[in-house]
Phi, psi and omega in degrees: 000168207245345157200189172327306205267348179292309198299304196275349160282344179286333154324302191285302138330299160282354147258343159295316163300353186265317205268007173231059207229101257250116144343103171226158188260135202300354201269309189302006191255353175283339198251325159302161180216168190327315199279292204270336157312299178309337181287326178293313186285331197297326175315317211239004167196074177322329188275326220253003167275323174302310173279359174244315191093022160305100178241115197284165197257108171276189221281345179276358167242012188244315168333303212272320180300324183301314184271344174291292192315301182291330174292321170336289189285353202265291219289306190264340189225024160066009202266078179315335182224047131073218183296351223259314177319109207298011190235028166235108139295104193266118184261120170259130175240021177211044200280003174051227201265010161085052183260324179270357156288288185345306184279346160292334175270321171297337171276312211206074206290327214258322123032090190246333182278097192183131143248164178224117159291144130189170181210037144279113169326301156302323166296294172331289196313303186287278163011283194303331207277298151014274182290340187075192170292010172269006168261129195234109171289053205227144172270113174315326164316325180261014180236111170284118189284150181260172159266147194232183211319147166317332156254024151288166156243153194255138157244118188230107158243162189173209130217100181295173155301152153261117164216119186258015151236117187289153137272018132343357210226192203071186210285347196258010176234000201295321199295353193254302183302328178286333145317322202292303189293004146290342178322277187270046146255157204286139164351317182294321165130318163307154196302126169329115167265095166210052170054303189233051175328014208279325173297034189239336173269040199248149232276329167317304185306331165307300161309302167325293186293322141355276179307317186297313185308322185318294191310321200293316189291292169325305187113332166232174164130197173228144179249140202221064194248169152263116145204198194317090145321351156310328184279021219265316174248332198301121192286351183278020190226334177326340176242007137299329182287337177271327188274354170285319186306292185311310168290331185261132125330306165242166186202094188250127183256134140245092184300124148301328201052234180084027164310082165325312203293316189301337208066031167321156183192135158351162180279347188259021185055043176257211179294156156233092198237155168296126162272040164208125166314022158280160166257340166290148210259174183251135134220172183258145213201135198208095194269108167257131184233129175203013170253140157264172185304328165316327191290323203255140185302130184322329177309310182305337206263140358264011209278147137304181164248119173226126184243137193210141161243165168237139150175123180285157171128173155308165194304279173000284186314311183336286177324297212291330193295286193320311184299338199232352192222133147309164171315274213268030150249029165283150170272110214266136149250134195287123169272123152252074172329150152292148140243159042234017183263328171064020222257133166296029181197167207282136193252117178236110195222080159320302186279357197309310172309259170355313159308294212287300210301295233288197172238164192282165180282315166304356212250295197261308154244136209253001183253143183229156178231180169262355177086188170320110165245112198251018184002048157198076171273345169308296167282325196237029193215124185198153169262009175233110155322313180303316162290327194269308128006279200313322216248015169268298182335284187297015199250327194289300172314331179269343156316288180290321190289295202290339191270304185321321220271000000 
């Protein structure tokens, strides 16, 4: 930590995390594993995974990122045996119950270079017990990555929270939001025009930016998370997109989808379902840097090379794909992103040109509101004129009657 107040706030902090953490007796924590904590908090605190944004992984996707990560090194960074290799360093900075070490250590049991964050207490236990001393009851966020031997690579793996009004914040965290505001500026470099920019402070976009500074400090590596698929398209994330594009070499994204909200469904119109007890959909998204800017052909600059697949279906199918096919036998398609938009997933825009001749909206009116807001549209907003009368009337009366009283 980097002073006095930092420390104690994080002091401070883990003990509010301790006092709202469901009680288990220390002997039980070597025998749990990631899958039945989870069953235990949702049983004995239904609440507190939703308010941290936690979703423990399940076991075919932290497989399949684990083993995407060791072909990465075999392949892209020349490291023949892969994780086992002592100059692949590894970072969990959200490790929950230690479930993507773990599967790392059963792929590569002798595997000494690896830390883990978390800063839930019980999970931290179960980690610890699990992992050993290479586990830290510390919020990662709050720790400034160091650069390690010169030919090492940085791994920054996971599943971060998805939360989008972060508890992230304050001062023992200020060093990470100045990172953040490469975020919210427009491709161009000027400040993001976009009125209410708050999903870019949301706790994933944060791990995301983390993890890009780790790599960014080392100079290589790979970042490896599952998390919140929005930013994938959501136009308020283009310029988090231009700046992964700008830093990374390959970008390879494979959407789960599984979006409630969206309703999703196959392309042949079946279930479309999540593989987390969410409704925002996922992908798994895996960002390589293995160049310096100098390395990469101008043809290159500032864009990556990005590639994305889908897959749709039930969890099950989902599972059954990830168990059976390596990164590269997923079918990958070559993205040539744009601006001003960048988006990470496939755009199919006949008119784009033509729209881009026209004009902006901001444009056509320059002064902009969010317009009427009554924070009571139930009461002061009705489509029968007659009814919206009818029920100002009594509201006025049921009014005039508690101020008499």
């Amino acid at each position: 930590m980097g002073n006095k107040d930092q420390r104690s706030n994080f002091a401070d902090r883990k003990k509010a995390s301790f006092s709202e953490v469901p009680s288990l007796p220390t002997s039980h924590f070597s025998l749990l594993t990631s899958h039945s904590y989870d069953t235990l908090l949702a049983e004995r605190d239904p609440t507190l995974r939703k308010r941290r944004g936690v979703w423990y992984t399940p076991e075919p996707i932290v497989g399949w990122i684990v083993q995407a990560v060791d072909e990465l090194l075999r392949r892209e960074f020349g490291l023949v045996r892969g994780l086992a290799d002592s100059r692949a360093r590894l970072l969990d900075p959200a490790t929950g119950c230690g479930t993507f070490l773990e599967e790392v250590l059963r792929q590569v049991p002798e595997k000494k270079e690896f830390r883990g964050f978390e800063i839930l207490e019980e999970p931290f236990r179960i980690a610890k017990a699990s992992l050993g001393e290479n586990i830290f009851w510390e919020n990662a966020l709050e720790k400034r990555p160091e650069k390690a031997a010169t030919d090492s690579v940085a791994v920054v793996l996971g599943n971060p929270p998805f939360k989008g009004h972060s508890e992230n914040r304050g001062e023992a965290v200020r060093w990470l939001d100045s990172l953040l505001e490469d975020y919210k500026r427009e491709p161009g470099g000027e400040k993001l025009r976009e009125r209410n920019p708050k999903w870019l402070n949301d706790d994933y976009v944060k791990f995301i930016r983390f993890g890009q500074h780790c790599i960014e400090v080392q100079g290589r590596g790979i970042l490896a998370y599952i998390n919140n698929n929005g930013f994938l398209e959501n136009t308020t994330f283009r310029g988090m997109r231009f700046r992964l594009l700008e830093t990374f070499d390959t970008i390879f994204v494979l959407d789960l989808h599984g979006n409630a909200k969206k309703r999703e469904t196959t392309p042949d119109g079946r279930k479309d379902e999540n593989v987390f007890p969410i409704q925002q959909g996922v992908s798994i998204n895996l960002f390589v840097k293995n160049r310096s800017e100098a390395q990469r052909p101008k043809s290159q600059r500032p864009i990556a090379e990005l590639y994305h697949a889908d897959l749709f279906g039930e969890k099950t199918e989902k599972f059954r794909v990830l168990q059976n096919r390596s990164l590269w036998e997923i079918p990958w398609k070559r993205l040539q992103p744009t601006g001003p938009q960048f988006f990470f997933v496939p755009k199919n825009l006949p008119d784009e040109e033509r729209y881009r001749r026209g004009f902006a909206i901001d444009e056509l009116f320059r002064i902009g509101s969010v317009g009427i807001v009554t924070g009571k549209d139930a009461l002061l907003i009705d489509s029968d004129e007659t009814v919206l009368a009818r029920r100002m009337r009594a509201h006025l009366t049921q009014t005039t009657v508690r101020s008499d009283r």
